[in-house]
C-alpha positions as CSV (number, residue, x, y, z in Angstrom):
1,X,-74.0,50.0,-111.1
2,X,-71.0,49.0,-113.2
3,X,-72.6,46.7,-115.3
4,X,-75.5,49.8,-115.9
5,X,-72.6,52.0,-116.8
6,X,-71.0,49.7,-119.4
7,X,-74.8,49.3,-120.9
8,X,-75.7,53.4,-121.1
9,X,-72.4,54.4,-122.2
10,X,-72.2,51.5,-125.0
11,X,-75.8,53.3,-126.0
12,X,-74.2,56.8,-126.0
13,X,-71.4,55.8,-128.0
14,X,-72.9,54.4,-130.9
15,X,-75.8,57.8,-131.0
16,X,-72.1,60.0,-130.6
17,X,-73.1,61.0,-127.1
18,X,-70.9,60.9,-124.4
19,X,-71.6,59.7,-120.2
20,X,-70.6,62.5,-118.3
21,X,-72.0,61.1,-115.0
22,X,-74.9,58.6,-113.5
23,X,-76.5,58.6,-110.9
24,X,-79.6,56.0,-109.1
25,X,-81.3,58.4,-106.7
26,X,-84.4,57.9,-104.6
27,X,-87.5,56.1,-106.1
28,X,-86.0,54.6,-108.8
29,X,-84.9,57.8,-110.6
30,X,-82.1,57.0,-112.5
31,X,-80.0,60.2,-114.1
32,X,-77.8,60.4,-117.0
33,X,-75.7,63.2,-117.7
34,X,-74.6,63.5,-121.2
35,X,-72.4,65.5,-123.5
36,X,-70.7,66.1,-126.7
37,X,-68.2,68.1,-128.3
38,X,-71.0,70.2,-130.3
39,X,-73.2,70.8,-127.0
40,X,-76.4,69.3,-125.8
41,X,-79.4,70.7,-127.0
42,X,-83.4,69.2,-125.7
43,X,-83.5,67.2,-128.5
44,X,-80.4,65.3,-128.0
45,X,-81.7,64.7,-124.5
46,X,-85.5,63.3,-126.1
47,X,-83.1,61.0,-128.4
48,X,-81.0,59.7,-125.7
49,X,-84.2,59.0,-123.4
50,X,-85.8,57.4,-126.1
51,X,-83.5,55.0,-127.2
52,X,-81.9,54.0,-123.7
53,X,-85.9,53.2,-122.4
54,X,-85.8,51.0,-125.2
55,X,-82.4,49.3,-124.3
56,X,-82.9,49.4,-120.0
57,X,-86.2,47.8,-120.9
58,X,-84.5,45.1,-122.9
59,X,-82.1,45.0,-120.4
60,X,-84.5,44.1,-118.0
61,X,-83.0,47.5,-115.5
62,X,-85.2,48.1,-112.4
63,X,-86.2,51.7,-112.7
64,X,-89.1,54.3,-112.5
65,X,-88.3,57.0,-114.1
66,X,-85.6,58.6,-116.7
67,X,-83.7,62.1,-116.5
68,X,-81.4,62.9,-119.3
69,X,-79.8,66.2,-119.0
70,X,-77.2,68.2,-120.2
71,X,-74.3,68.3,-117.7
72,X,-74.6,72.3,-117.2
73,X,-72.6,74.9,-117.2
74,X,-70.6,73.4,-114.4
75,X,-69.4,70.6,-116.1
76,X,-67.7,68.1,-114.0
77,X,-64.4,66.7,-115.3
78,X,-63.6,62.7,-114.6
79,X,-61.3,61.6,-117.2
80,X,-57.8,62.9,-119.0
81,X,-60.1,63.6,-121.8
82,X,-62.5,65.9,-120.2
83,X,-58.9,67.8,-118.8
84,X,-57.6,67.7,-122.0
85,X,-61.0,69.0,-124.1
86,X,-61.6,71.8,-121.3
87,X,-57.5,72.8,-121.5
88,X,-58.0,76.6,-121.5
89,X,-61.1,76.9,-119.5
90,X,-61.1,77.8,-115.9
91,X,-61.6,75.0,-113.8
92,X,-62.6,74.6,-109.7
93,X,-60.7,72.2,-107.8
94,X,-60.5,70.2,-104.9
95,X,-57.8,68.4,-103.9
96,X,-57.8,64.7,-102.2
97,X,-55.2,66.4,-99.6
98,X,-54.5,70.4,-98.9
99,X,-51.4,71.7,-100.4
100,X,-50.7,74.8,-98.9
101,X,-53.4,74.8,-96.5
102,X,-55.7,74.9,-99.1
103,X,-57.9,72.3,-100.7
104,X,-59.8,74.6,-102.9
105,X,-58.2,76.5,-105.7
106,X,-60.0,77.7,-109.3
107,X,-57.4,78.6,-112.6
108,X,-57.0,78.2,-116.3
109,X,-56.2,74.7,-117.2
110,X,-53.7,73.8,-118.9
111,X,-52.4,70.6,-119.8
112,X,-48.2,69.6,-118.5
113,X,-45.6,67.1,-119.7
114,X,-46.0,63.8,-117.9
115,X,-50.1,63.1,-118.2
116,X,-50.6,65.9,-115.5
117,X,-52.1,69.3,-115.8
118,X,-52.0,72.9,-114.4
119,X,-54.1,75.1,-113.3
120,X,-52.8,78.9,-113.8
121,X,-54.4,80.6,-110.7
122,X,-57.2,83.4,-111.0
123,X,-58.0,86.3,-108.7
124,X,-60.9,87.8,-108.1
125,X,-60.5,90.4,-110.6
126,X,-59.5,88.3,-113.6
127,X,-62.4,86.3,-112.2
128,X,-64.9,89.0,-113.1
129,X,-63.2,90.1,-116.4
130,X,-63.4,86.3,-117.5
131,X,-67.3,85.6,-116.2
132,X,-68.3,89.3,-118.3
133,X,-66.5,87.4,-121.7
134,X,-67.7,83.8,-120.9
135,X,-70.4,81.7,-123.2
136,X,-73.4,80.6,-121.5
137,X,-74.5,76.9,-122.2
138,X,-78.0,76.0,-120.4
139,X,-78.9,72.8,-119.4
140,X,-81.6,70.5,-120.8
141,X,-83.7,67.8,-119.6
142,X,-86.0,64.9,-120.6
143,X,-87.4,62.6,-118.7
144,X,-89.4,59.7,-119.3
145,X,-91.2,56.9,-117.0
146,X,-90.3,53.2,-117.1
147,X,-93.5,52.5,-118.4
148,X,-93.2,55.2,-121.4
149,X,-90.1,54.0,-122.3
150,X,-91.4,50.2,-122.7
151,X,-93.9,51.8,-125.3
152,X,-93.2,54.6,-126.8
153,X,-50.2,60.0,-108.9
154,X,-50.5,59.3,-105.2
155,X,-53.3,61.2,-102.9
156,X,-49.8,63.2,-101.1
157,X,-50.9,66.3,-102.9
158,X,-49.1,67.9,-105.7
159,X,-45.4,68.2,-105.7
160,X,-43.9,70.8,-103.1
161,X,-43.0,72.8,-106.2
162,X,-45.7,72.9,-107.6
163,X,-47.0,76.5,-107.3
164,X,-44.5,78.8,-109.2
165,X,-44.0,82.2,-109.5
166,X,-44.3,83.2,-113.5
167,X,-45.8,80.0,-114.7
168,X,-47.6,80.3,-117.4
169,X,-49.3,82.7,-119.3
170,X,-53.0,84.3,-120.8
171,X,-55.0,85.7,-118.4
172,X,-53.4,84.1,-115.5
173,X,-50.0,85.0,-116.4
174,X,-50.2,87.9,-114.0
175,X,-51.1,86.6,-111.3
176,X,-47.5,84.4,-111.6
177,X,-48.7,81.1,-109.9
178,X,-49.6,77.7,-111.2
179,X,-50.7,74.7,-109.6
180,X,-49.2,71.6,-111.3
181,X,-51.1,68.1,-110.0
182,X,-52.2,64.2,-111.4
183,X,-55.7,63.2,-111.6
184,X,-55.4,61.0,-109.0
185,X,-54.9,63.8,-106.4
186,X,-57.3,65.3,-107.8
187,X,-61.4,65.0,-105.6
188,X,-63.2,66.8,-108.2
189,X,-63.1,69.1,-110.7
190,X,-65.8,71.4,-112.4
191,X,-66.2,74.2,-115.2
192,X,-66.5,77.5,-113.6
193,X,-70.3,78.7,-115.0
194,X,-70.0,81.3,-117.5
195,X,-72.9,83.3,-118.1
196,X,-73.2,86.1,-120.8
197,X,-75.7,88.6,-120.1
């Protein structure tokens, strides 16, 4: 799966496309998330699954069928980039370890000295005011056939301090509690969906 990794996001690269995720499911469906800083429209997705049926089937990658797709409107974020591009978006985490109790939190990111971020917690309330102002951005798919193609900081949880009354500021700011942490205490981390109506 590595070596498949280096070869799709070498392909993605060099189109200006970014590999948000991968995935080999059942009966050979391999999918490919992708991205980039201007959005994903259904045509980037026909261009990416054209030219990477071209370059699995060079290749010589044992697959059935294709899916590129947009990553949604929940985005997951992997890498410091993604935390640093999405700085001022609200986020859902999940920690490795609870702090608190708590695994599960959802905030404003924001990025913090020392390669770690924040995330300025949201209640309920700012939740709503922020999901009535939000962009949507819908996903998109292709998929092609195999056959088509050929032709056409530690896991201990964030520091004991790191929930603070008054942190930060923005829409958060009231509710006077961040939640500082590293990547690597981090399980995942999505974009909350924001849907204008």
């Amino acid at each position: 799966m590595e070596a498949l990794q280096v070869i799709v996001e070498r392909t993605l690269g060099s189109m200006g496309y970014e590999l948000v995720e991968l995935e080999m499911v059942q009966n050979g469906l391999l999918r490919v998330f992708i991205d980039s800083p201007a959005g994903i429209q259904i045509e980037d997705c026909e261009r990416v699954s054209r030219q990477l049926s071209h370059v699995l089937a060079v290749d010589d990658v044992d697959y059935q069928r294709l899916e590129v797709s947009s990553p949604g409107l929940d985005r997951p974020l992997h890498k410091a980039a993604d935390f640093v591009r999405f700085a001022g978006a609200e986020v859902s985490l999940r920690l490795k370890r609870p702090f608190e109790g708590r695994r599960n939190f959802e905030g404003v990111l924001t990025i913090e000295p020392e390669e770690r971020f924040g995330l300025e917690l949201v209640d309920d309330a700012q939740r709503q005011a922020a999901q009535k102002s939000g962009k949507t951005r819908g996903r998109k798919v292709a998929t092609r056939g195999k056959a088509a193609g050929k032709t056409g900081k530690s896991a201990g949880g964030p520091d004991a301090g790191a929930v603070d009354a008054g942190a930060g500021d923005g829409q958060a700011a009231s509710a006077g509690r961040k939640l500082v942490f590293a990547l690597d205490e981090v399980d995942r981390a999505r974009l909350v969906p924001k849907v204008k109506f």
